[in-house]
C-alpha positions as a Markdown table, in Angstrom:
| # | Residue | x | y | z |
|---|---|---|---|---|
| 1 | Unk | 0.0 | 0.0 | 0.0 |
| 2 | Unk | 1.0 | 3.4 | -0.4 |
| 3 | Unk | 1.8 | 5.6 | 1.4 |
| 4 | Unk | -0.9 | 8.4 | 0.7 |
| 5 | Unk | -4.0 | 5.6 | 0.9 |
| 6 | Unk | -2.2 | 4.7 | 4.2 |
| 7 | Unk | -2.6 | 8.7 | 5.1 |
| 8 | Unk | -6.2 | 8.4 | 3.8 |
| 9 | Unk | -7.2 | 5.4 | 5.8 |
| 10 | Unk | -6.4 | 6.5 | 9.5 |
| 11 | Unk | -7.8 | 10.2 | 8.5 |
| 12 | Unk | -11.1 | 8.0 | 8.2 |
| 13 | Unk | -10.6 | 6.1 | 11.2 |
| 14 | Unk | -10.1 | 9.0 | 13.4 |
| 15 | Unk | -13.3 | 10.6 | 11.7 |
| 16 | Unk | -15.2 | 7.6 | 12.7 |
| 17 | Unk | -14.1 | 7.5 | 16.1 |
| 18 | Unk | -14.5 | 10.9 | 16.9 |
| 19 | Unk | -18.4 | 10.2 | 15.4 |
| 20 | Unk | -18.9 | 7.2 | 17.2 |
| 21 | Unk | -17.7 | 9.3 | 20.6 |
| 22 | Unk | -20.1 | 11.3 | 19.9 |
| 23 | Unk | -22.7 | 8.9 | 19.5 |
| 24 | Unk | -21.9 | 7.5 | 22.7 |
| 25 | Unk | -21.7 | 10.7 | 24.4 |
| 26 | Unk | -25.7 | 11.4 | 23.4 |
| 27 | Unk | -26.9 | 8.1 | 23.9 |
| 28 | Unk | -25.2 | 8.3 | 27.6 |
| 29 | Unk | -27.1 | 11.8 | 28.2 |
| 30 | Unk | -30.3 | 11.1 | 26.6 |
| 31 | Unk | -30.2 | 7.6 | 29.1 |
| 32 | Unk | -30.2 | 9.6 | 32.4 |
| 33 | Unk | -32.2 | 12.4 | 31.0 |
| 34 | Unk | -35.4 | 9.7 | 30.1 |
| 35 | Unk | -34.5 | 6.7 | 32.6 |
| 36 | Unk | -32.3 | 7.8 | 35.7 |
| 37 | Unk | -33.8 | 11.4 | 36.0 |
| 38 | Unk | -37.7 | 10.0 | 36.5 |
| 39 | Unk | -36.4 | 7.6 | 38.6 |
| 40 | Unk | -34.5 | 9.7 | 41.0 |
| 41 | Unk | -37.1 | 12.4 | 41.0 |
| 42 | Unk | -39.5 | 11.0 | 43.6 |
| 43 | Unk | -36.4 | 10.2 | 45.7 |
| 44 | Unk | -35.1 | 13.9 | 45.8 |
| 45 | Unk | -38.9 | 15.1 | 46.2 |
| 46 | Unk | -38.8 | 12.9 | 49.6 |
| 47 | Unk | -35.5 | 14.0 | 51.0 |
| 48 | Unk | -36.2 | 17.8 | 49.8 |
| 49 | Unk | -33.4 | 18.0 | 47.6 |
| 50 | Unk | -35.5 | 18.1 | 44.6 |
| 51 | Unk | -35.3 | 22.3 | 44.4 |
| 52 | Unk | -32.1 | 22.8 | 46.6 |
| 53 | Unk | -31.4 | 25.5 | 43.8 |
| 54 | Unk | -34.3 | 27.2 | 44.2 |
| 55 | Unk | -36.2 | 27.2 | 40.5 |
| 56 | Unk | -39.8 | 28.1 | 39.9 |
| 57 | Unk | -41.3 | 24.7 | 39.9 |
């Protein structure tokens, strides 16, 4: 192989990782935003921590 394919080949395979950390990075927040969040919720709500910062509910 040459030497400029070789070049071409890991410039793809650092696009394609950087795309699939992303990937991973949204799947991880939109998992705690839809599964732990609503879960935790009525947790916090007991303990009164649920507006420790003070937002309009």
């Amino acid at each position: 192989m040459s030497g400029e394919l070789l070049r071409q080949l890991i410039a793809g395979q650092q696009q394609i990782e950087s795309l699939l950390s992303q990937l991973v990075t949204i799947a991880i927040l939109s998992f705690v935003l839809t599964v732990i969040m609503p879960a935790i919720t009525p947790i916090m709500k007991h303990y009164g921590w649920y507006n420790t910062l003070g937002w309009p509910e």
